[in-house]
N, C-alpha and C positions, 0 to 999 in steps of 0.2 A: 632492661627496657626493650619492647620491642621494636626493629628496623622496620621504618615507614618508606616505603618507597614514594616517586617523586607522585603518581598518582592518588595515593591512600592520600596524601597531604592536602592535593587540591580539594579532592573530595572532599576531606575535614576542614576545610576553609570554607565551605560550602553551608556547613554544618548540617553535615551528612557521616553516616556510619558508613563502612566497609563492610555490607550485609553478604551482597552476591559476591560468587568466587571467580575472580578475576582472571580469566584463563584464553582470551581469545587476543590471537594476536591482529596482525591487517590482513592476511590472507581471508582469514577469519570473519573479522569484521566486514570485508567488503564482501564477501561470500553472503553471507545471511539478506544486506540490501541488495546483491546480485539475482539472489535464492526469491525473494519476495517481488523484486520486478517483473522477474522471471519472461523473457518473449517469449516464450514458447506458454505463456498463462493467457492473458489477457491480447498481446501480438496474434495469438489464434482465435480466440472464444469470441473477441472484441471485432474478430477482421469484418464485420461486417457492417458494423458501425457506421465504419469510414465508406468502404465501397457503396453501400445503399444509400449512402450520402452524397458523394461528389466522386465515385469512381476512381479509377486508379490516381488522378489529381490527389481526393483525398487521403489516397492511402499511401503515397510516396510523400509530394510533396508536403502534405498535412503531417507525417511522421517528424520529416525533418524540423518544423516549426514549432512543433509539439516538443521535440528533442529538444532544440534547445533551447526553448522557452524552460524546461528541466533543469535543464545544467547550469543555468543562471540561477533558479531557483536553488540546487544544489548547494551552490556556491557562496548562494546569501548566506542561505540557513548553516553551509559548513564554517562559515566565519565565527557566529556566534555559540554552535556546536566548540571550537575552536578555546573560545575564553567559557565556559560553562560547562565541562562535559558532567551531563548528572541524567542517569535515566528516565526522569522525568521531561525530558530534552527539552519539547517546544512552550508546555506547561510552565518549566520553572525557565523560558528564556522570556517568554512574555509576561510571567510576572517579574521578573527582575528591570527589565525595558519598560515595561509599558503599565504593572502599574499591579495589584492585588488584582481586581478584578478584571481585570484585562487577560491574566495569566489563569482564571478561573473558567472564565467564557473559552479560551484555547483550548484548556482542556477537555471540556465537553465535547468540543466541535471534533479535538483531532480522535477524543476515543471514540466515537460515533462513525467516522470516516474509516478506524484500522478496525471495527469491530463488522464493516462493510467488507473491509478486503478480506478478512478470512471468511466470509460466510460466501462472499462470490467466487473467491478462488474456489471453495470447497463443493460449490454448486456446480460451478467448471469442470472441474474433475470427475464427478456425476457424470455429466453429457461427456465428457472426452472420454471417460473408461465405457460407457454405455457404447457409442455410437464408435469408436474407432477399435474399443479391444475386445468388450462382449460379443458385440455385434459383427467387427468387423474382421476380427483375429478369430473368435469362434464360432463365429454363425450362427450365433440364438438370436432369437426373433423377440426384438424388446418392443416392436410399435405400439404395443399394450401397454405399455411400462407407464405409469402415471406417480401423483404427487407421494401415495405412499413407499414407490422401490427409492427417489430420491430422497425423502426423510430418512430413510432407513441408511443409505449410503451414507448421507452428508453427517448423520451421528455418528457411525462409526470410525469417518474421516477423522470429527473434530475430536475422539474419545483417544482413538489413538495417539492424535497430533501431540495432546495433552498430556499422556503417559512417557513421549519422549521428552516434554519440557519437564516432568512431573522430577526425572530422573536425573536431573542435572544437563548444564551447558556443557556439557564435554558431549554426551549424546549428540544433542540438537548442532553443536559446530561439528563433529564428525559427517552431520546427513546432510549440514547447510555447505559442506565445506565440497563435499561428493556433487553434490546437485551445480555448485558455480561449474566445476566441469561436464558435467554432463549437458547444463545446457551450452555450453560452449560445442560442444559434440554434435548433439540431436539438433543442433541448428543450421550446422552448417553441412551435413549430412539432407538437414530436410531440405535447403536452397539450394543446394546439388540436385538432389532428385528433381524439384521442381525444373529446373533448367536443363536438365539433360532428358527427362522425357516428358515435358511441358510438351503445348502447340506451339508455342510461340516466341521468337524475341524481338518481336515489335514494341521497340524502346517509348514510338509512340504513346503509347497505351498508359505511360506513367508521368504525361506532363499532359492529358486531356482530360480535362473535367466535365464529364456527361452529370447533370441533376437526375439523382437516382430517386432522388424524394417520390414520397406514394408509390403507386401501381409499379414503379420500371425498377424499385429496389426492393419488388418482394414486400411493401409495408414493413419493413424497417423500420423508417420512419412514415409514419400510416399518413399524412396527408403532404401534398405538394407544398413546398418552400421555398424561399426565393438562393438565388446561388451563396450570398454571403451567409445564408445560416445556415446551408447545407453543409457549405464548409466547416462552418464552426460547428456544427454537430458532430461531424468529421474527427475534430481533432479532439475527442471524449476516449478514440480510439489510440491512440500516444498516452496521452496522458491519465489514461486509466492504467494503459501499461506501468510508464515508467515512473509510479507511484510507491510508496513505500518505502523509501531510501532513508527514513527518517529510523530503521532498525537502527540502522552503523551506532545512530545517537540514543536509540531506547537502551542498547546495549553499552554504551560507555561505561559501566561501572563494573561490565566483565570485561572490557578491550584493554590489554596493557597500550603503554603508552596513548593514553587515549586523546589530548590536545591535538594531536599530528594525525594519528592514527584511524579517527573519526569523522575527518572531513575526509581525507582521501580516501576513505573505505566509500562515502559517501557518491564523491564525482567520479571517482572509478567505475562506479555501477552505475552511475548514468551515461558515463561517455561508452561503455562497451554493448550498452543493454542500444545506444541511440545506434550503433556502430551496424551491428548487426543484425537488430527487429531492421534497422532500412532494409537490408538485403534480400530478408526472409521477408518480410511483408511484400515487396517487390514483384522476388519470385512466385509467390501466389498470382498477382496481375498478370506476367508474363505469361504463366502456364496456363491459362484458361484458356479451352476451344474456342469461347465466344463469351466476352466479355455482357455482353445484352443479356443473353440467357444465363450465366452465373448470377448477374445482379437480381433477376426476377427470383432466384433462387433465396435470395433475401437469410435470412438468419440459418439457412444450409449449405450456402456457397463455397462455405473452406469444405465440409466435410464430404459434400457432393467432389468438388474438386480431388481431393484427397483419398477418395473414395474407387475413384474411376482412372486416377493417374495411372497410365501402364508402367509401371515402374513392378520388377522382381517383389514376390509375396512377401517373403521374408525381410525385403528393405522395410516393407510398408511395415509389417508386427513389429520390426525391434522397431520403425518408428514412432509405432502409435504406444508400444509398454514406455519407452525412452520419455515423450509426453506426458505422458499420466504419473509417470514416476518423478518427475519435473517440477508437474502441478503439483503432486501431493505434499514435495517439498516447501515448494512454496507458500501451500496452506501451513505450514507448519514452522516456518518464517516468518511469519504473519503472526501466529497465536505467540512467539519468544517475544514480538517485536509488543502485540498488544498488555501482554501478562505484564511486561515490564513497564511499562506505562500507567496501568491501573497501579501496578504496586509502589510506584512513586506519586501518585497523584493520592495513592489512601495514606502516602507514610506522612503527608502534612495536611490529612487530616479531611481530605475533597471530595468522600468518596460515604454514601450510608456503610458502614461495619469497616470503618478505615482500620481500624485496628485491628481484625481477622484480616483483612483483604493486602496490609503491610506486614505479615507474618511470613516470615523465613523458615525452609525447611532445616532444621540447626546440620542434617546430614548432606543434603544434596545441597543448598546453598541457593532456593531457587522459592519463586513466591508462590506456593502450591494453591493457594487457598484465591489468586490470580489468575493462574492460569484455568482453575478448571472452571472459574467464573467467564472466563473469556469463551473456555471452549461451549457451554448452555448457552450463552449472547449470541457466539456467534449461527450454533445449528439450529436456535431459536429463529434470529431473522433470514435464514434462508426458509425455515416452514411458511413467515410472512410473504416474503414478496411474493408479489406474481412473476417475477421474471427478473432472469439474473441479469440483462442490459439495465435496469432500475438501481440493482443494486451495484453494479460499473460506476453509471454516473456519481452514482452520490458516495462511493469509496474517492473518485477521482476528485467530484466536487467540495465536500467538506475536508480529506486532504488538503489540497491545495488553500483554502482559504485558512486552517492551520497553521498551515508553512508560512503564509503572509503576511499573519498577526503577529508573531516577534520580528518580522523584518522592516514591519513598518511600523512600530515601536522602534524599533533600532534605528532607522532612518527620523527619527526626529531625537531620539537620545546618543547618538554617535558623537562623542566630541564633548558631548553634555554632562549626564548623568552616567552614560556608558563611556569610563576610559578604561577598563580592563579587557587586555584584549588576549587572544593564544596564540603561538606561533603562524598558525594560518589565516593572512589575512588579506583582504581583496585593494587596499589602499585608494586609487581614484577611482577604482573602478567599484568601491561599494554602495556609494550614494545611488549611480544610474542602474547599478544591478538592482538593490532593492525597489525602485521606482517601475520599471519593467515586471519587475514579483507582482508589486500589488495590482497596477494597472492590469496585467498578464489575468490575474485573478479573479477581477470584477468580468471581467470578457467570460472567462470561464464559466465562471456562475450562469451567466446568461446563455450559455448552450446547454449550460447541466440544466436547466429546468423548462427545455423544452420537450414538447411530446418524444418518442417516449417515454419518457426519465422520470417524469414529473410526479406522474397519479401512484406514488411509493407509500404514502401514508395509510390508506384505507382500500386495502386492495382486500382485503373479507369482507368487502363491504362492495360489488363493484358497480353497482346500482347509481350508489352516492359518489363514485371516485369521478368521473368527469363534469358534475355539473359543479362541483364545490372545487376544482382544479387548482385553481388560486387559493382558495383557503388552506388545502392539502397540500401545496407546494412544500417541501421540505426543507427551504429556507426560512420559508414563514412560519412553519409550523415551531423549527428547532428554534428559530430567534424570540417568539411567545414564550413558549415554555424557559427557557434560561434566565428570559427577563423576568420573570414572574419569580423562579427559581432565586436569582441571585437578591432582588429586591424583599422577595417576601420573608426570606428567612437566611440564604451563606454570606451578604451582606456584611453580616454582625456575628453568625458562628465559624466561617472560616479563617484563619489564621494564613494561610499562607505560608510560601517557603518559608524557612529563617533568613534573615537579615538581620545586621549589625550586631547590637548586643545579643540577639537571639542564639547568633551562631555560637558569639564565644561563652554562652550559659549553657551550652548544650556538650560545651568539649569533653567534661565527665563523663555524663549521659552515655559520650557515644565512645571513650573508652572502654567504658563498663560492658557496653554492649557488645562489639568486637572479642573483647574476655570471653565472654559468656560463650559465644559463636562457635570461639576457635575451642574453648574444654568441653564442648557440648560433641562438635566435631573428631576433634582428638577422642574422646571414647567409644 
């Protein structure tokens, strides 16, 4: 017979097979949500969010509140990450907590938000390999460059990103595992140079909040607003960053020891990403000539900045390849974290072609037929939007309301319905974490769907995108469709994880199936 180790077992109580090949340890696992935070992604592309928002105020202060308004969040979800580790993470914690359809609607929400982050990260990449390596390492002249050089890049981003997942998780943790240090490297490298040949260390400058809104932030945010939602548009810039942490969990069923190993991989990458996107977000403020004229610079202000820094040539190229090499990672953190999520959401059944889309490569060990669907979604909705701050919000916004939905499930089933718990658990302090989640949440929403964020639905259309703005809001539009979705017809045909009897009818099932795996592999 063969030895189960103590993870295979959880899993089969789960009534779940041993499909992926379980190879990543915690360096590993918190590598990949390190890789997918990534500041040097969103802490750059995003920095203007914040500053044309509320000014260095939003971009120190606002980081910090963002941070750890995260880490809280981190630490709900890594509880229940904790008693559940199954790649389907937030999918099968909220239907476990909260109910069939509860854990139906999660899923929608959270693949909609990870299929945002690779398509914005990948767009990211775009503008930073254009504007800091093309253009800025070699001197070709891109101001021509229009929507078809970036269709063209962002494919081949996602085609490749796909061919490393396509090939097994030993690949993708080798590149996720390289990139946790490198951005640990090219960050504090780039906060260096900002500070040592910046204009400035008027510390000032990071506890004043000037309203950048309209005219004085460059149309950032294109009409004037009052300070409290300058703010809160502000912090879109944090928390689009330090999003995606939910990998550690997509990937549980490659993390050995995964109970332990998947929440801490989890707040590890929040507390290091909150650590030092502070610093490096900071240093941007610091080093600017003239904090008035950057802000007008509006959606050019890192790279104008970044641009003009007198800092030695060669620091600037390894810094802007170090970058780009970063992001690309990160895109590609993103696609491990999304493939796995589809492929647990198709293997109980949630998904049109669940049964292609929960198919295992019997050699690599990986959901191919997953991931290259993720890689078309994702270079699909960068050809849609109009602008990759749209696709920001609504990665950070449907993220987070995600994250929220099994934690408040959890907060009324704790003690109840939910007594299995994992080694990692939060004890008095879980009730007012998850209450902080949701509330944290609902706030959230309400800066993701202000201008610019909003008009994401119908942007081939741009005629009809601002009178209909409300109809098009992207909350309204996904909560329509789901409801209509779950009501008209997955109601009554989805099944949902296994539970109870389900699990222990399936224990054959998922022997047979493991056999089959391992002699399909073994030749």
């Amino acid at each position: 017979m063969k030895h189960m180790t103590e993870d295979e077992k959880v899993l089969h109580n789960m009534g779940y097979a041993q499909e992926l090949a379980r190879r990543m340890g915690g360096f590993s696992n918190f590598a990949i949500s390190f890789s997918i935070i990534c500041i040097l992604a969103g802490g750059i592309t995003a920095f203007p969010v914040a500053f044309s928002s509320g000014g260095g105020f939003s971009v120190s202060i606002g980081w910090l509140v963002g941070g750890f308004f995260a880490l809280v969040v981190a630490a709900s979800v890594g509880q229940i990450a904790s008693a559940y580790p199954t790649a389907g993470g937030l999918y099968h914690w909220a239907s476990i907590l909260g109910g069939r359809g509860w854990g139906w609607l999660c899923a929608w929400i959270n693949l909609v938000g990870l299929i945002f982050v690779v398509a914005s990260v990948n767009f990211g990449v775009y503008l930073l390999l254009k504007d800091l390596v093309i253009t800025g390492v070699f001197g070709i002249d891109t101001s021509a460059w229009g929507a078809l050089h970036a269709s063209i890049f962002v494919t081949v981003f996602a085609v490749t990103q796909a061919l490393f997942n396509h090939f097994g998780i030993k690949v993708t943790t080798m590149l996720t595992d390289f990139s946790g240090y490198l951005i640990f490297v090219v960050a504090i490298v780039l906060t260096a140079s900002m500070l040592i040949w910046g204009a400035s260390f008027d510390l000032s400058r990071l506890f004043s909040f000037v309203n950048n809104t309209g005219e004085p932030g460059g149309l950032v945010v294109p009409e004037p607003r009052t300070a409290l939602v300058a703010f809160l548009i502000g912090l879109l810039y944090p928390l689009y960053t330090i999003t995606g942490f939910d990998a550690s969990a997509h990937t549980s069923e490659e993390t050995i020891n995964a109970r332990s190993t998947v929440p801490k991989g989890m707040l590890n990458s929040v507390f290091w990403s909150l650590l030092f996107g502070f610093f490096l977000a900071s240093s941007f403020v610091l080093a600017m000539p003239d904090t008035t004229v950057a802000a007008k610079d509006g959606f050019n202000s890192f790279f104008n900045l970044f641009n003009n820094l007198p800092m030695p040539e060669i620091i600037r190229d390894l810094l802007a390849i170090g970058i780009v090499i970063a992001n690309y990672i990160c895109g590609l953190a993103g696609m491990t974290s999304t493939s796995r999520m589809i492929y647990a959401f198709a293997r109980d059944g949630g998904l049109p072609a669940s049964k292609a889309l929960s198919s295992i490569h019997p050699k690599h060990r990986t959901p191919v037929n997953a991931i290259w669907l993720t890689a078309a979604l994702s270079a699909g909705t960068c050809y849609y939007a109009p602008f990759m701050f749209a696709l920001a919000a609504g990665c950070a916004l449907f993220l987070y309301i995600s994250y929220a939905m099994p934690v408040a499930a959890g907060l009324i089933a704790e003690g109840k319905t939910w007594t299995e718990y994992g080694p990692f658990r939060l004890g008095g302090w879980s009730k007012p974490f998850a209450l902080v989640t949701v509330i944290g949440v609902v706030i959230l929403a309400y800066a993701g769907i202000q201008p610019p964020f909003n008009p994401i639905i119908l942007p081939l259309f741009p005629d009809l995108v601002f009178p209909l703005n409300q109809l098009t809001n992207p909350l309204i539009f996904l909560a329509v469709a789901l409801a209509l979705g779950w009501f008209l017809s997955e109601r009554k045909r989805f099944p949902g994880p296994p539970i109870g009897e389900e699990i222990k009818r399936r224990q054959a099932e998922i022997a047979a199936r493991e056999s089959a795996l391992d002699a399909a592999e073994a030749s």
